[in-house]
TIRO-2110 file (N, C-alpha, C; in Angstrom, 1 decimal):
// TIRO-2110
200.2, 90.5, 119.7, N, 1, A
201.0, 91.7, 119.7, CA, 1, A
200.2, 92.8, 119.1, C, 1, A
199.6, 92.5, 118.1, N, 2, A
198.9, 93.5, 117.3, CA, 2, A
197.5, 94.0, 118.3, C, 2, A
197.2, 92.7, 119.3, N, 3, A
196.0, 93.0, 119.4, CA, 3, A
196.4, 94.6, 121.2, C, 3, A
197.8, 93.8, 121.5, N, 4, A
198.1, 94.7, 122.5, CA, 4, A
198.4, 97.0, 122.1, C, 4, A
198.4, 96.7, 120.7, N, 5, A
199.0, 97.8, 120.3, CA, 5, A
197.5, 98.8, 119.8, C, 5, A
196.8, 98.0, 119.4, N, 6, A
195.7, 98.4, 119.6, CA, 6, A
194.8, 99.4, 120.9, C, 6, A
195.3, 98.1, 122.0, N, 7, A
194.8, 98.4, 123.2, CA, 7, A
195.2, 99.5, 123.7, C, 7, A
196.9, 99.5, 123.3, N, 8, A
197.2, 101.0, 124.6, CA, 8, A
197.0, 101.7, 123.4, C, 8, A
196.7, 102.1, 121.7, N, 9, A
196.1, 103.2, 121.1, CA, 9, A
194.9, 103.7, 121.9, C, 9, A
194.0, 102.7, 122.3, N, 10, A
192.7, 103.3, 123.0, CA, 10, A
192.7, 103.9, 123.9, C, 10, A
193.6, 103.2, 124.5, N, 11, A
193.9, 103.8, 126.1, CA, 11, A
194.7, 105.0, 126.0, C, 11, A
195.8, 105.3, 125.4, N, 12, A
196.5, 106.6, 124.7, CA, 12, A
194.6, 107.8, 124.3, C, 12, A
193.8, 107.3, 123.7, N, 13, A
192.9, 107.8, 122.8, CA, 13, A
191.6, 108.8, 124.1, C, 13, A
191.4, 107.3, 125.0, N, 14, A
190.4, 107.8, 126.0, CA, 14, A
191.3, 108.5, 126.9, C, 14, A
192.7, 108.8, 127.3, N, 15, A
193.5, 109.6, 127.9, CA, 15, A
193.8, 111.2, 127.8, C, 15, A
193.7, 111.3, 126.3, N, 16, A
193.4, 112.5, 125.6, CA, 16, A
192.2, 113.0, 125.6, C, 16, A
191.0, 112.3, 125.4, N, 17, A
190.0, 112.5, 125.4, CA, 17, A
189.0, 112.8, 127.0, C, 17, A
190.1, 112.2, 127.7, N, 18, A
189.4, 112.4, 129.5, CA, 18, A
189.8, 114.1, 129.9, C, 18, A
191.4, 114.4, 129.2, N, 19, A
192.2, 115.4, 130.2, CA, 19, A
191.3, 116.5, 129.9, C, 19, A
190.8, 116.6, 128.7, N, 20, A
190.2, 118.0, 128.2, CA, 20, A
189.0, 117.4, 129.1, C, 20, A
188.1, 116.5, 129.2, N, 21, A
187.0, 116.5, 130.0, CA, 21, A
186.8, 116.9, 131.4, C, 21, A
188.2, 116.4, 132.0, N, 22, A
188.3, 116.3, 133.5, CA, 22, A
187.9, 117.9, 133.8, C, 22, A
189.4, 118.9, 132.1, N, 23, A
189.7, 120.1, 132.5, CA, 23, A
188.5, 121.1, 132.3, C, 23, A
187.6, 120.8, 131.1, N, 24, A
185.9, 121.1, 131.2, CA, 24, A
185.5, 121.3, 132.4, C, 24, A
185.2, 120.1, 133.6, N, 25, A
184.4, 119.6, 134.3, CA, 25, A
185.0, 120.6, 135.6, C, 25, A
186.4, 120.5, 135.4, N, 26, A
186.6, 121.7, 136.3, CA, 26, A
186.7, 122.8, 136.5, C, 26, A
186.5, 123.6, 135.3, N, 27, A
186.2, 125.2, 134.9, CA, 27, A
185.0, 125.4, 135.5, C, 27, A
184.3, 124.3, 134.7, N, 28, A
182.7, 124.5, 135.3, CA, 28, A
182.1, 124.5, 136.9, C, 28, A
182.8, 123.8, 137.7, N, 29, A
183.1, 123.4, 138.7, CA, 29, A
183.6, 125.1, 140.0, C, 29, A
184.7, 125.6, 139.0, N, 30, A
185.3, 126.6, 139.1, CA, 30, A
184.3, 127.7, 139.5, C, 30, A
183.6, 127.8, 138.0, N, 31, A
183.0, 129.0, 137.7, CA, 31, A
181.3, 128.9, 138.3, C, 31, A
181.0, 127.9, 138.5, N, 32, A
179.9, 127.6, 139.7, CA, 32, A
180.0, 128.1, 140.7, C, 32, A
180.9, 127.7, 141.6, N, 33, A
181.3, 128.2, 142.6, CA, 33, A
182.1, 129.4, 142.9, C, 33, A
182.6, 130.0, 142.0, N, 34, A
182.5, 131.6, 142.1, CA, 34, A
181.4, 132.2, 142.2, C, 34, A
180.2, 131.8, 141.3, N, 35, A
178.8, 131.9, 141.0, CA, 35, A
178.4, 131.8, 142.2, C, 35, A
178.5, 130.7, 143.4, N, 36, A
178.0, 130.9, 144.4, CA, 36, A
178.3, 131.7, 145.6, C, 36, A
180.2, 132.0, 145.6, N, 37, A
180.6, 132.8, 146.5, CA, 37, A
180.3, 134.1, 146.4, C, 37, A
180.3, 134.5, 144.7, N, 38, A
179.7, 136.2, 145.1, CA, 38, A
178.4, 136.1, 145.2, C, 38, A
177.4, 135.1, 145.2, N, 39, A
175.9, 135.5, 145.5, CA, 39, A
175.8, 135.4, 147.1, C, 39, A
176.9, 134.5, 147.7, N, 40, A
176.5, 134.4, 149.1, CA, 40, A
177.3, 135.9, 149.7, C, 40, A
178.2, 136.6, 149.3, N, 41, A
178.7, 137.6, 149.4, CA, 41, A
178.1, 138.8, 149.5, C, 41, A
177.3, 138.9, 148.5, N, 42, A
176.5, 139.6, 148.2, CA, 42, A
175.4, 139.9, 149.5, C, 42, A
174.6, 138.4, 149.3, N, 43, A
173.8, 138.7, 150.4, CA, 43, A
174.3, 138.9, 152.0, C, 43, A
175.5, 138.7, 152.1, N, 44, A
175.8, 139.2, 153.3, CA, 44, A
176.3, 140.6, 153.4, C, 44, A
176.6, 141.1, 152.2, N, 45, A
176.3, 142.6, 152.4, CA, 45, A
175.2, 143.1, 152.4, C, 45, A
174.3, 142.6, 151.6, N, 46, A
172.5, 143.2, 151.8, CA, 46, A
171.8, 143.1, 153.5, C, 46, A
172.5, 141.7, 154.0, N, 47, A
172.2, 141.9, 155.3, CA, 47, A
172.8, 142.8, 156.3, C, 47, A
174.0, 142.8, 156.0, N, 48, A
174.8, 144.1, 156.8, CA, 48, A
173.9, 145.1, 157.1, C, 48, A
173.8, 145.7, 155.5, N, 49, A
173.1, 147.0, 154.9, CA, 49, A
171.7, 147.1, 155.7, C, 49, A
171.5, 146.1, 155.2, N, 50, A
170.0, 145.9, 156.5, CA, 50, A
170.2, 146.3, 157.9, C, 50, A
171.1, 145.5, 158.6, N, 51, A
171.1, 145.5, 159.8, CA, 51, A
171.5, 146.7, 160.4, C, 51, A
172.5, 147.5, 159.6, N, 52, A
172.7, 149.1, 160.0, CA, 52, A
171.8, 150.0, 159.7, C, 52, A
170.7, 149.6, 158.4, N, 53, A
169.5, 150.6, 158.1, CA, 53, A
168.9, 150.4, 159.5, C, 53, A
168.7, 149.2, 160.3, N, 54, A
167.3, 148.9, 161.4, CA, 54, A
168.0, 149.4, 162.6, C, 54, A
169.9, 149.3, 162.6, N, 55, A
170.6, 149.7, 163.9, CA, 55, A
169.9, 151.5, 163.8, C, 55, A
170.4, 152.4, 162.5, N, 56, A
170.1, 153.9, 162.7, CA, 56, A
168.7, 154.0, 163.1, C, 56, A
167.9, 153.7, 162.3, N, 57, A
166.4, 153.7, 162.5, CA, 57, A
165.6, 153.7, 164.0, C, 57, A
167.0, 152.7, 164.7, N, 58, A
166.5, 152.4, 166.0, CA, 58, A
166.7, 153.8, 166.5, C, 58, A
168.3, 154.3, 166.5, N, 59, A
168.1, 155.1, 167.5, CA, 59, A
167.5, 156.3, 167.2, C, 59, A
167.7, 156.8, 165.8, N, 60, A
166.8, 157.9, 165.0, CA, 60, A
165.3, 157.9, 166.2, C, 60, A
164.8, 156.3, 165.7, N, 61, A
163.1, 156.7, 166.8, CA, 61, A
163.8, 156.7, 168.7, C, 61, A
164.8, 156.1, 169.0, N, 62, A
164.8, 156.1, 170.3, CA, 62, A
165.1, 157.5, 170.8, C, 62, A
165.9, 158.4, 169.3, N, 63, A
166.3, 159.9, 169.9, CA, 63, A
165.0, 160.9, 170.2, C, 63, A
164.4, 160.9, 168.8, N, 64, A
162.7, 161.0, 169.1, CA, 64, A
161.9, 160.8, 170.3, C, 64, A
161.5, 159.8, 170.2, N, 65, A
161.0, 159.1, 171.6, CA, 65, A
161.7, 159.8, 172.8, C, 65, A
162.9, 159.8, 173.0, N, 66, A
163.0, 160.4, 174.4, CA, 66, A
163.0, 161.7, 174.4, C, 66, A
163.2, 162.7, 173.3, N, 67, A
162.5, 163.8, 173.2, CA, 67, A
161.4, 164.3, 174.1, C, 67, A
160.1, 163.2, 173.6, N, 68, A
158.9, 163.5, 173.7, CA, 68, A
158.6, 163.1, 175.4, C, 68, A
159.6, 161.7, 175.6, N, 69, A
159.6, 161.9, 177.0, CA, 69, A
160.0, 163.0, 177.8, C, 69, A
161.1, 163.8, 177.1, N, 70, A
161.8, 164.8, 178.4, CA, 70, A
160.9, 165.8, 178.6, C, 70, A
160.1, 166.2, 176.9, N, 71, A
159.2, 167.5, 177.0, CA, 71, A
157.6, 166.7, 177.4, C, 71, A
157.6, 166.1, 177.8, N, 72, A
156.2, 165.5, 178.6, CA, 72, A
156.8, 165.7, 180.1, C, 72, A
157.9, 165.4, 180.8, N, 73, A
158.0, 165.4, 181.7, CA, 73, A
158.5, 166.9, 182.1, C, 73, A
158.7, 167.6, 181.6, N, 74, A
159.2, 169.1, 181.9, CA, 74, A
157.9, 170.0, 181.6, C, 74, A
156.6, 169.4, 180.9, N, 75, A
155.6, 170.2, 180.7, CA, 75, A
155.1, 170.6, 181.9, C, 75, A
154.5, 172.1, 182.2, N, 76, A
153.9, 172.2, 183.4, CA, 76, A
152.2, 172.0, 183.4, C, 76, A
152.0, 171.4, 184.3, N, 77, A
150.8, 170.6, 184.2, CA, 77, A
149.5, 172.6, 183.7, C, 77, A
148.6, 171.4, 183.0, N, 78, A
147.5, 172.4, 182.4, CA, 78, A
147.2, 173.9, 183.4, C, 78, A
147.1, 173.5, 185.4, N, 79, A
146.2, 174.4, 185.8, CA, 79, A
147.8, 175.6, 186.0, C, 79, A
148.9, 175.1, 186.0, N, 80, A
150.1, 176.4, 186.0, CA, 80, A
150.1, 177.0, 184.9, C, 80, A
149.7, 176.2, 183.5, N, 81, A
150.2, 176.8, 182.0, CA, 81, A
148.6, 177.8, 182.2, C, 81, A
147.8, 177.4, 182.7, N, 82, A
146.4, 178.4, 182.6, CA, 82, A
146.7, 179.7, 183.3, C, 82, A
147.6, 179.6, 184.9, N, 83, A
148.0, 180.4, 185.7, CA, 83, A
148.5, 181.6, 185.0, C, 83, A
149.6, 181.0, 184.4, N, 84, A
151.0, 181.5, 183.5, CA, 84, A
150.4, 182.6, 182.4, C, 84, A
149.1, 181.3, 181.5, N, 85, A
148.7, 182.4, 180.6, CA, 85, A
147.5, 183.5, 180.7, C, 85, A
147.4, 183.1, 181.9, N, 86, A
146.3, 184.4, 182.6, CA, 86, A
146.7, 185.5, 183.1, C, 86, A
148.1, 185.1, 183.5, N, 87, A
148.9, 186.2, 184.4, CA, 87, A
149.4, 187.3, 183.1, C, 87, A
150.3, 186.5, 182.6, N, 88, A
150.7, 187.6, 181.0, CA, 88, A
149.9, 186.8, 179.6, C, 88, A
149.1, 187.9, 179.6, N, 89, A
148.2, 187.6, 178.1, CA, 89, A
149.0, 187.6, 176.8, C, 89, A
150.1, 188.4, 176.6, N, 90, A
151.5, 188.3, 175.4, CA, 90, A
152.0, 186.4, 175.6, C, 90, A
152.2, 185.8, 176.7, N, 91, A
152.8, 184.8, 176.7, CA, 91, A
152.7, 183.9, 175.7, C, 91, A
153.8, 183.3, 174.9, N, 92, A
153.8, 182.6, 173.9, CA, 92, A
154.8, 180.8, 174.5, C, 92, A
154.1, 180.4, 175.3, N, 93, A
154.9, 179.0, 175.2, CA, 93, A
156.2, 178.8, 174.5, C, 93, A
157.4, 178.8, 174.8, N, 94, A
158.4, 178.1, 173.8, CA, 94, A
158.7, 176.9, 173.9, C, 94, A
158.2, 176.6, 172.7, N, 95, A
158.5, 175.2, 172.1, CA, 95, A
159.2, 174.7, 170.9, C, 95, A
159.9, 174.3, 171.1, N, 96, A
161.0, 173.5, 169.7, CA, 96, A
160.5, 172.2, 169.7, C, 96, A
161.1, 172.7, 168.0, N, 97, A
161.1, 171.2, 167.2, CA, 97, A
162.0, 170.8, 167.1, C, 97, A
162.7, 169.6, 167.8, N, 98, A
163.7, 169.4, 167.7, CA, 98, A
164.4, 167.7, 167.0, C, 98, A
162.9, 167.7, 166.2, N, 99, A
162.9, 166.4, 165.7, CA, 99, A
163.9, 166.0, 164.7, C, 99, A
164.4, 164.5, 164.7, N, 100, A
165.6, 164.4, 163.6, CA, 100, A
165.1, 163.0, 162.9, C, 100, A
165.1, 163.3, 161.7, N, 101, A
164.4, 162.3, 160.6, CA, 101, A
165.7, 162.1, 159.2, C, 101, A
167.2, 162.6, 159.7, N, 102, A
167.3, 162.6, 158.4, CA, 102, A
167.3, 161.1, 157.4, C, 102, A
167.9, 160.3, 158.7, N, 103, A
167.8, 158.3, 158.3, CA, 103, A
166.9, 157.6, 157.8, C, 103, A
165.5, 158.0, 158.2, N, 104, A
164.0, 158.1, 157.8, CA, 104, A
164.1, 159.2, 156.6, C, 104, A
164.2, 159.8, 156.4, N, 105, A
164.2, 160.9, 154.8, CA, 105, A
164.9, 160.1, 153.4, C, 105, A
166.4, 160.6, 154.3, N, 106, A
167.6, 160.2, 153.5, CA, 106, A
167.2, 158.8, 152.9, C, 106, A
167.2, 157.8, 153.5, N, 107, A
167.1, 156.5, 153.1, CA, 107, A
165.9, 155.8, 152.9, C, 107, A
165.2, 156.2, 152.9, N, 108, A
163.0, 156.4, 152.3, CA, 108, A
163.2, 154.9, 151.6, C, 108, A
164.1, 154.8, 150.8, N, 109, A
163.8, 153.8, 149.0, CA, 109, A
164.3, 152.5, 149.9, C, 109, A
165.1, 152.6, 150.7, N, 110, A
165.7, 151.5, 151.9, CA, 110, A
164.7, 151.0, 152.4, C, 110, A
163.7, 151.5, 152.8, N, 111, A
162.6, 151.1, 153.9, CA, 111, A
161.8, 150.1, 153.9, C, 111, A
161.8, 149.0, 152.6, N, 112, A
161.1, 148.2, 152.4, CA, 112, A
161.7, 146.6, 152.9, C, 112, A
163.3, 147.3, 153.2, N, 113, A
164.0, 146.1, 154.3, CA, 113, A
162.9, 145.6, 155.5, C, 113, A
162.4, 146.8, 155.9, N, 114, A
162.0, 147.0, 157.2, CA, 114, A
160.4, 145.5, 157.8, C, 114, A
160.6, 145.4, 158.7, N, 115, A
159.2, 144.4, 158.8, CA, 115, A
158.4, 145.2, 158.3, C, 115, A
157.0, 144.6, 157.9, N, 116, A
156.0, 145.4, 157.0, CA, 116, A
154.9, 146.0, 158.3, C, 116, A
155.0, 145.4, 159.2, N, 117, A
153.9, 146.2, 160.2, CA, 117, A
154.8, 147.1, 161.3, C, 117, A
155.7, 147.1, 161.2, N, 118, A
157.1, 147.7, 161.8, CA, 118, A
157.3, 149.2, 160.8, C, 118, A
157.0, 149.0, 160.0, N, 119, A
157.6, 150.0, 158.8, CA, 119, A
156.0, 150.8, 158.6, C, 119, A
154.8, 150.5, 158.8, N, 120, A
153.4, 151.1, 159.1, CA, 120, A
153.6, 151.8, 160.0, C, 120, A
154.0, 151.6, 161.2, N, 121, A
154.1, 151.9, 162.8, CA, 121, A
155.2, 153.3, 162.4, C, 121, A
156.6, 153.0, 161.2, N, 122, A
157.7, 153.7, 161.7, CA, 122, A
156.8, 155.1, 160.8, C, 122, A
156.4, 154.9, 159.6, N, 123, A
155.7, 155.8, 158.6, CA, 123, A
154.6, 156.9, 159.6, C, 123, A
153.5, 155.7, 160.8, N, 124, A
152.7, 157.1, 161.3, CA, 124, A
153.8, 157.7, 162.3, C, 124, A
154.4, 157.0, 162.9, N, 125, A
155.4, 157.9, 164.2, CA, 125, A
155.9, 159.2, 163.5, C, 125, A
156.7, 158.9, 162.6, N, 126, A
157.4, 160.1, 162.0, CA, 126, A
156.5, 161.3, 161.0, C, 126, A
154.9, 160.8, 160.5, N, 127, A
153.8, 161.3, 160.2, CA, 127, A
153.5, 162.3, 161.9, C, 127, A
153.2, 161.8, 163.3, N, 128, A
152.9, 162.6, 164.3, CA, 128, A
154.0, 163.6, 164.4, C, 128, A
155.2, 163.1, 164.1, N, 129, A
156.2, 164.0, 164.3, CA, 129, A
156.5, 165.5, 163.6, C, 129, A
155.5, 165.0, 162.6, N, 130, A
156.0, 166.2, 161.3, CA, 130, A
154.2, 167.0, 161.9, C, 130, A
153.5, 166.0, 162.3, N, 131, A
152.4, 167.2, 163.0, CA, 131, A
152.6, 167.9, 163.9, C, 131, A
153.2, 167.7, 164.6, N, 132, A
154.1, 168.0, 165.7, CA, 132, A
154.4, 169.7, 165.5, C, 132, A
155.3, 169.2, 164.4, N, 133, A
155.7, 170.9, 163.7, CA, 133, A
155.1, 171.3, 163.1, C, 133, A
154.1, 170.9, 162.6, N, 134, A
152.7, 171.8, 162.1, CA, 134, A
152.2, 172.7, 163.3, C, 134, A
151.7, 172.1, 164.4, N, 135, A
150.9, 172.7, 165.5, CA, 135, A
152.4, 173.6, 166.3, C, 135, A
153.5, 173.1, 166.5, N, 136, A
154.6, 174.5, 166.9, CA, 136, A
154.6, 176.0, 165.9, C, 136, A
154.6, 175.6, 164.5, N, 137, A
154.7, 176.3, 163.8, CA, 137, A
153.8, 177.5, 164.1, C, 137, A
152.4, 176.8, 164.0, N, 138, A
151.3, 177.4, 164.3, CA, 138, A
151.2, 178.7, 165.7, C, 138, A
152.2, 177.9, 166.8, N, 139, A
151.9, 178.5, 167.7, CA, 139, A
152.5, 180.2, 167.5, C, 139, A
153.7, 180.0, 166.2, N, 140, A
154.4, 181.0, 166.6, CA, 140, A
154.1, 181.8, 165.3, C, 140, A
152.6, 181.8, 165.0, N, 141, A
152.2, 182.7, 163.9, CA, 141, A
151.5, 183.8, 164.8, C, 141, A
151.5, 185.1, 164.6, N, 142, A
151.0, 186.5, 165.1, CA, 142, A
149.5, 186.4, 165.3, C, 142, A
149.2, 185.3, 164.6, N, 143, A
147.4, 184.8, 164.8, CA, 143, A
147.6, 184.1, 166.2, C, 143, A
148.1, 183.7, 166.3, N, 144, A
148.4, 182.9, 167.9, CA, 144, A
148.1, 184.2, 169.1, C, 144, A
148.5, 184.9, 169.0, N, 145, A
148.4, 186.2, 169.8, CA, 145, A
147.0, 186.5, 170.2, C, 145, A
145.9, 186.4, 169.1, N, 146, A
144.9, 187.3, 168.7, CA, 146, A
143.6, 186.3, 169.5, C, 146, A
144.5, 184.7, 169.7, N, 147, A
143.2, 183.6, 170.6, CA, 147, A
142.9, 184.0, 171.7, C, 147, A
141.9, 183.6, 172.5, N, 148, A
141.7, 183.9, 173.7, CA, 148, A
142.7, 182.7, 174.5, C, 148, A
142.7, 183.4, 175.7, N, 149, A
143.3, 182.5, 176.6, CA, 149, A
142.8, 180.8, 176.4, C, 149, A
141.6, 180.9, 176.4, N, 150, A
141.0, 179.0, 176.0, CA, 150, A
142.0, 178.5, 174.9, C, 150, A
141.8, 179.5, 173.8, N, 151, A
141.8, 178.8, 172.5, CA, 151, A
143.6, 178.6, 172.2, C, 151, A
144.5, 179.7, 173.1, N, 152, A
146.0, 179.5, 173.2, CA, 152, A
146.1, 178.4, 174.1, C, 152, A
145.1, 178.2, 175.1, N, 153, A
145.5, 176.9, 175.8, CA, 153, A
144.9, 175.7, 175.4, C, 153, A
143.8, 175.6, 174.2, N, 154, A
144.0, 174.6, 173.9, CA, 154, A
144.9, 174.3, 172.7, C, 154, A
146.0, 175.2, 172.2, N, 155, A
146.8, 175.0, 170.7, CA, 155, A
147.7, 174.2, 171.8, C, 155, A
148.3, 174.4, 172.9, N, 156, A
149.3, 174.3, 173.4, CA, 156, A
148.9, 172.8, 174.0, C, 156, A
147.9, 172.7, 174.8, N, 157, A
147.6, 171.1, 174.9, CA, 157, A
147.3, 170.4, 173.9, C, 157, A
146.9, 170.8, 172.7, N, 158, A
146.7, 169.8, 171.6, CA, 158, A
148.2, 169.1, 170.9, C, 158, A
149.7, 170.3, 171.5, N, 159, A
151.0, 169.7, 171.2, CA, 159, A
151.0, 168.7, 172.0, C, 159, A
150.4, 169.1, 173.5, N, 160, A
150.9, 167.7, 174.5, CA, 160, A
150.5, 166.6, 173.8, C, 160, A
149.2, 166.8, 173.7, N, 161, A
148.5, 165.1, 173.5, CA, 161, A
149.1, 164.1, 172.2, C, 161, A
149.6, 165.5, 171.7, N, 162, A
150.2, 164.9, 170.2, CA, 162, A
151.4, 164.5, 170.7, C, 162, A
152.4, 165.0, 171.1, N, 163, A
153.9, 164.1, 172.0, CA, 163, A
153.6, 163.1, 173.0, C, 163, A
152.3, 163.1, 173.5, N, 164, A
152.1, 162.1, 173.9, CA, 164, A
151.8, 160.3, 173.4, C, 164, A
151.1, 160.9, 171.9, N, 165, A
151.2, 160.2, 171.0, CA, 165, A
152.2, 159.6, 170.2, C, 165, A
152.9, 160.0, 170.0, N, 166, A
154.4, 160.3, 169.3, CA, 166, A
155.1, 159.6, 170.2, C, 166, A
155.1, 159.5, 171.8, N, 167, A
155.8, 158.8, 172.6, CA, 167, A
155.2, 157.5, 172.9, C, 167, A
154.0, 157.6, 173.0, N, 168, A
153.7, 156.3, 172.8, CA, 168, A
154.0, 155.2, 171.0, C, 168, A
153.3, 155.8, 170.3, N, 169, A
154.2, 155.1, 168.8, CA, 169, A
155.3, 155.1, 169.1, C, 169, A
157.0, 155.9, 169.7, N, 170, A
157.8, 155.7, 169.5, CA, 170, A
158.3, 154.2, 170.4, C, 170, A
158.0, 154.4, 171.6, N, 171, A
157.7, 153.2, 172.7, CA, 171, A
157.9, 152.1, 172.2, C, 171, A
156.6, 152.1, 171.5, N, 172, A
155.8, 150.6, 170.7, CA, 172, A
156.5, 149.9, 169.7, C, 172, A
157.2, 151.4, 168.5, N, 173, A
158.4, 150.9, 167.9, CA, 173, A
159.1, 149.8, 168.4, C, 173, A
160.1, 151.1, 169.2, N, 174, A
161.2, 150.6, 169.7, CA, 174, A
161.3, 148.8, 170.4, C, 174, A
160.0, 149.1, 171.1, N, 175, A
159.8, 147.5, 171.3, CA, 175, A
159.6, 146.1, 170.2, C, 175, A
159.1, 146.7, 169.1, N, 176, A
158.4, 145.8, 168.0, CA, 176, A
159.9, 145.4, 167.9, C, 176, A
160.9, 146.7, 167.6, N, 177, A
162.0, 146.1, 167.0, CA, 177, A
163.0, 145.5, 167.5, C, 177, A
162.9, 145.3, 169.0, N, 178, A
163.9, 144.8, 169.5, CA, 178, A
163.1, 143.6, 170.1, C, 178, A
161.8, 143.3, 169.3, N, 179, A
161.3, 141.6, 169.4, CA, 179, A
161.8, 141.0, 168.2, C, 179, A
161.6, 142.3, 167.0, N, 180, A
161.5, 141.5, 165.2, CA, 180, A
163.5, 141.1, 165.3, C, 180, A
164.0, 141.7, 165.7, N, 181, A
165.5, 142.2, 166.0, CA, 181, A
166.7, 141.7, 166.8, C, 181, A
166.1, 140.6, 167.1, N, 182, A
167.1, 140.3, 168.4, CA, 182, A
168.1, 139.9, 168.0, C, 182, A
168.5, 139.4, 166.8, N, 183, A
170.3, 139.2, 167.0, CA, 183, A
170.9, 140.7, 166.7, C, 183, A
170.1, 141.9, 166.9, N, 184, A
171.0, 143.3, 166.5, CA, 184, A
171.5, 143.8, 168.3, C, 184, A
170.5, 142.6, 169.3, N, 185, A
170.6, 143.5, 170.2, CA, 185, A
170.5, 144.7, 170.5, C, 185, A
169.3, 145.3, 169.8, N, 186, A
168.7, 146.8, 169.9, CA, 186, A
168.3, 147.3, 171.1, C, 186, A
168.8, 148.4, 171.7, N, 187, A
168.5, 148.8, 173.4, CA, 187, A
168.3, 150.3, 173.6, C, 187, A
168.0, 151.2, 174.0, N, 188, A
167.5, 152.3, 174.1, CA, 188, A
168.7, 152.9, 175.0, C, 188, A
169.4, 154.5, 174.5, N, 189, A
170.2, 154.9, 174.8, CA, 189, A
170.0, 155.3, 176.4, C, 189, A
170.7, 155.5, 177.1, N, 190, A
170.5, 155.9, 178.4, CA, 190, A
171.2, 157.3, 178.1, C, 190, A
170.2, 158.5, 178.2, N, 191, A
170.8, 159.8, 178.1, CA, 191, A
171.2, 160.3, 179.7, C, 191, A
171.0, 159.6, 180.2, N, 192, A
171.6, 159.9, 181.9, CA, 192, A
173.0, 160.1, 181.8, C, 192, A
173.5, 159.5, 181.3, N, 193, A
175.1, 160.2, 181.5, CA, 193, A
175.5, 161.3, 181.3, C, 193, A
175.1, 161.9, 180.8, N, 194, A
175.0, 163.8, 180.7, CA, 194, A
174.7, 164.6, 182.0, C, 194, A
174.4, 163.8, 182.9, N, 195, A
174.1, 164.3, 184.4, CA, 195, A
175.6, 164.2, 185.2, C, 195, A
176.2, 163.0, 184.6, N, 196, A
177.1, 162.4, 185.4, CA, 196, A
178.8, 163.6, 185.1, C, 196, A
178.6, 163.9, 183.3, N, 197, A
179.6, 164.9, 182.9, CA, 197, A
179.9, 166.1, 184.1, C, 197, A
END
């Protein structure tokens, strides 16, 4: 009898001694796994954030790019613009800049989300672009006036070749990123519907 009273003391003893263990083992258990819910949380907002930085970016360059397409295709070929500027010697080409970078500006410190030869490609595009408006600027300085017909027609073809550039980098982009990109489903806007309004 003595030796049974013993027994359930122990068992009374390791009973006490388990509840606080169990209840340890399950805070820790707890607080692990919170530990892992906000880090997987987390990273699914980093990827979000990502995935809307690469969605704007897209179309930021696809708005660009077809820019350079519309004014490549509305340009009048070299021997009319020579016509044009032979006929009236005042003639100043009008050309806008009507480039939009604020996604690319605004969010600069974001950009290292970006693929790293994708993010090379996006840095010279938007580098031609800002040349772009160097050489417009230029055209519409009072020194512009003062070139000879050659030297105004070549300020004005040195813009083509440069949007020609600019449309090709934007192109090449657009492509890299809807290879690096495919679960965003990234696709190039169709500005045709503006015909259809």
């Amino acid at each position: 009898m003595a030796m049974s009273g013993v027994a359930s003391e122990a068992a009374g003893l390791d009973l006490r001694l388990l509840v606080p263990l169990v209840a340890a083992l399950c805070a820790f258990v707890a607080w692990v796994g919170r530990i892992w819910y906000e880090g997987w949380q987390d990273n699914r907002r980093r990827a979000r954030a990502q995935d809307n930085l690469v969605r704007a970016l897209y179309a930021e360059i696809d708005f660009n790019t077809r820019d350079m397409e519309e004014f490549l295709e509305k340009s009048p070929s070299e021997a009319v613009l020579r016509d044009k500027m032979t006929a009236d010697p005042n003639l100043v080409p009008h050309i806008t800049d009507a480039r939009h970078t604020e996604i690319y500006r605004c969010r600069i410190s974001e950009l290292h989300t970006v693929k790293h030869e994708t993010l090379r490609r996006m840095v010279h595009f938007y580098g031609v672009l800002e040349k772009i408006k160097v050489q417009i600027d230029a055209d519409n300085y009072p020194s512009y006036k003062t070139l000879s017909i050659e030297g105004r027609m070549n300020a004005v073809l040195v813009i083509i070749r440069t949007a020609e550039r600019a449309r090709d980098f934007g192109q090449d982009i657009l492509d890299d990123m809807a290879e690096d990109y495919v679960a965003l489903g990234l696709t190039r806007f169709d500005r045709s519907f503006r015909s259809r309004l």
